[in-house]
N, C-alpha and C positions, 0 to 999 in steps of 0.2 A: 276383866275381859277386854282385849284390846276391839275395837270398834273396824269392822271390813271397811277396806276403801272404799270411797263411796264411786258409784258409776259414772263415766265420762257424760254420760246423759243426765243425772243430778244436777252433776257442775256448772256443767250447761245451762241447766233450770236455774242455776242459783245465781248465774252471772248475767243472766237475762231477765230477771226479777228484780238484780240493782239498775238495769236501764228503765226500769217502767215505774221506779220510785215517784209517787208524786207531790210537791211541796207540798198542795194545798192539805195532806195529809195528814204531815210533821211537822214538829218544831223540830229545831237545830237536835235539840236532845232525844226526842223519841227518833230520829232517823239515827244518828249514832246506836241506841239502844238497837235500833231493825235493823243496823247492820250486822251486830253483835247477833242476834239472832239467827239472819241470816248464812253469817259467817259458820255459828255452831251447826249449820246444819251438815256441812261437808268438813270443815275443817277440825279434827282431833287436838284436845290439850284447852276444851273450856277455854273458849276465848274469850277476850275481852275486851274492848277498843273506846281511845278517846281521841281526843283533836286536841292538836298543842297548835298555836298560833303566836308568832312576837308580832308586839307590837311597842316602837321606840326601842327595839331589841329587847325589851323583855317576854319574857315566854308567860304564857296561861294556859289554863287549860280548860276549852269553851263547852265542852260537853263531854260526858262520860257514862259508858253504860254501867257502869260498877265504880266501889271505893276502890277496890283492888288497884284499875288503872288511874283510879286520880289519885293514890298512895303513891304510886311509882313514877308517876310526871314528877309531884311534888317533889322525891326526892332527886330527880336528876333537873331539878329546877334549883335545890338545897346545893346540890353537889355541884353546879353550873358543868355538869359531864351528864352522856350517855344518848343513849340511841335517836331517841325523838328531839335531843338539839342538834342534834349532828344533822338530822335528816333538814329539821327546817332551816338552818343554817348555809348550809351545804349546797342542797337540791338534790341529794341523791341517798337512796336506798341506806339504810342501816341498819344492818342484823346485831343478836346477838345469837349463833346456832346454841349454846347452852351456858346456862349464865352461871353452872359449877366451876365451868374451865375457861370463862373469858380473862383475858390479860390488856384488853383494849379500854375498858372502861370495870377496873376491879371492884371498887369499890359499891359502887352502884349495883352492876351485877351480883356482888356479895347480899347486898339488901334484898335486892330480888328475890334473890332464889331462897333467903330466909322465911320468905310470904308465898313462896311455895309456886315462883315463877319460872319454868324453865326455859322460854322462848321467847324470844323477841323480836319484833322487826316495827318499822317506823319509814312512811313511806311520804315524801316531800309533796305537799299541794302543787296543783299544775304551775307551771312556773308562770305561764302565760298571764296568770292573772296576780300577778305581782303580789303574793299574799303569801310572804315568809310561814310557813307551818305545814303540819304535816299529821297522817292518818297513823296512828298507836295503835299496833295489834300485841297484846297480851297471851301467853300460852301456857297453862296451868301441867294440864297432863299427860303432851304430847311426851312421848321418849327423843331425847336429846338426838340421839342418832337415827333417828326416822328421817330421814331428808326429803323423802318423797312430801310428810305435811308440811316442813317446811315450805317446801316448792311451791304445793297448793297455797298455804296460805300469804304466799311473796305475791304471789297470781291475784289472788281473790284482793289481796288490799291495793293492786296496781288498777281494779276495776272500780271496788267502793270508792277511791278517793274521788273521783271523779263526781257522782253523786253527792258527796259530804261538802265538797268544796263551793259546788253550783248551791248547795242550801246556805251555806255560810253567807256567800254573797248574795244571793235574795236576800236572807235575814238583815245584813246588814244595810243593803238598798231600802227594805222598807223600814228600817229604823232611821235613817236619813231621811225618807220621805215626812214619815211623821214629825221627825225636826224641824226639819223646812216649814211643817205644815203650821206645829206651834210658834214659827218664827213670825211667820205671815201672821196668823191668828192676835199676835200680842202687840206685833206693828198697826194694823187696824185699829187694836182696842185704844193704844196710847196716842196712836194719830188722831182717832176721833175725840176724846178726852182732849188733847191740845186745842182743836179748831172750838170746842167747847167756851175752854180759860179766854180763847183769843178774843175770841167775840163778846162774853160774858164782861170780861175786865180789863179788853182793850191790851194784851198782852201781842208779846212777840211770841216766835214758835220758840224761841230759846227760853223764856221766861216761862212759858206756860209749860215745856217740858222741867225747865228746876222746879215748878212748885209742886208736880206732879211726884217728884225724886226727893223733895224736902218731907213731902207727907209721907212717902216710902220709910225715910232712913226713921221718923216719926211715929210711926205705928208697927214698923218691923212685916211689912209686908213690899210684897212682890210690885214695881211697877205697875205692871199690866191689871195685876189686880187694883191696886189705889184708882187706873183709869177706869179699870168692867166698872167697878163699884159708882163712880162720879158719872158716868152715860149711866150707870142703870139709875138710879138714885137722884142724881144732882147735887150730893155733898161731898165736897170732897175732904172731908174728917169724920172720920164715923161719929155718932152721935153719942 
C-alpha cells in the first residue's frame, strides 16, 4: 500500500525539528540515526543515511544509521565511483533517480539496486567550512518514477546537512580540545619529573629529559608515564 503524501504542515514540522537538534543530546552517530528517523517520517522508500567525509583525499564513512548505507559507501569507496564521492569531491548535488537504469555510475548502481536500493542522492557538506564530504540519503522503497519523493527527499537532506555538518565539527573541536588537554597534561608531568633529575643529580634539562626516555625505551612505557610514576614515587625504575 503506497503511503499518502505527507501534509505541507508535516514537512514543515519535520524541517523545523532539524533546526532545534541539540548536541548536548547526540553523538555524531545517534543524530545521523534521528536524522534517518526523522527523514522516514515524510519521506517514502525506508531511508537510510550516512556521512562520507575525505580526509588526505581518502573517503570514510563517520556514521551510519544502517549497514545497508555503510555497504553502499563501502562499495563506491571499493569502486573509487558514485554518488557520495562525486558529491564530496565536487560540492554539488548527486543523484541517482533509479539505480536499474543509471548509465553514469553502472556499476555501482548495479550493486545497489541488487541490495534492493532504488534511490539515491548525496548532498555536499557546507562548503564554508572547508570539510570535503557530504550527507548519503539511501531509498529502499520509493517507486523510481515518483519524483515528487525524490524532490522531498533533495529538500529535506539540503536541511539535515546543515545540522550533521555543525555536529561533526563540534565533535571534532572537542576532540582536539581533549588533545590539547593530554598534551598540556603530559608536558607538566615530564616537565616536573625533569626539574626533579636536575636538582636531584645535578643534570641539564637535556640530560634529565634522556634519562627520562632511556627508562622509557627500558621498560616499554610511555614518557609521561616513566615521569607520573618518578613525581609520584621518586624511583625512577620500577622496583
Amino acid at each position: 500500500m503506497t503511503r499518502p503524501d505527507p501534509r505541507p504542515d508535516d514537512v514543515q514540522s519535520v524541517f523545523e525539528e532539524l533546526g532545534r537538534i541539540s548536541f548536548a543530546e547526540h553523538s555524531l552517530q545517534s543524530l545521523v540515526q534521528h536524522v534517518t528517523d526523522v527523514a522516514a517520517q515524510v519521506i517514502p522508500g525506508e531511508p537510510v543515511t550516512s556521512v562520507t567525509i575525505l580526509t588526505d583525499g581518502r573517503p570514510r564513512t563517520i556514521a551510519a544509521s544502517g549497514p545497508l548505507a555503510e555497504d553502499l559507501d563501502d562499495t563506491q569507496y571499493r569502486l573509487g565511483a558514485g554518488p557520495c564521492l562525486s558529491a564530496a569531491t565536487t560540492g554539488r548535488v548527486a543523484e541517482v533517480p533509479d539505480t536499474s537504469a543509471d548509465t553514469r555510475w553502472p556499476q555501482f548502481s548495479r550493486e545497489a539496486a541488487e541490495r534492493g536500493c532504488t534511490r539515491i542522492m548525496s548532498v555536499p557538506l557546507p562548503v564554508q567550512e572547508l570539510m570535503p564530504g557530504g550527507l548519503n540519503v539511501y531509498l529502499r522503497g520509493a517507486r523510481p518514477e515518483d519524483e515528487s519523493a525524490m524532490a522531498l527527499a533533495t529538500r529535506f537532506a539540503g536541511y539535515a546537512v546543515v545540522p550533521v555538518s555543525n555536529m561533526y565539527l563540534y565533535t571534532s573541536a572537542v576532540q582536539r580540545a581533549d588533545h590539547l588537554q593530554a598534551a598540556l597534561d603530559s608536558r607538566a608531568a615530564i616537565d616536573q619529573a625533569k626539574g626533579i633529575l636536575m636538582e636531584r643529580f645535578k643534570l641539564t634539562a637535556d640530560q634529565a629529559f634522556q634519562a627520562l626516555a632511556r627508562v622509557s625505551m627500558e621498560t616499554n612505557l610511555k614518557v609521561r608515564e616513566v615521569a607520573e610514576r618518578f613525581v609520584r614515587t621518586g624511583d625512577l625504575r620500577p622496583r
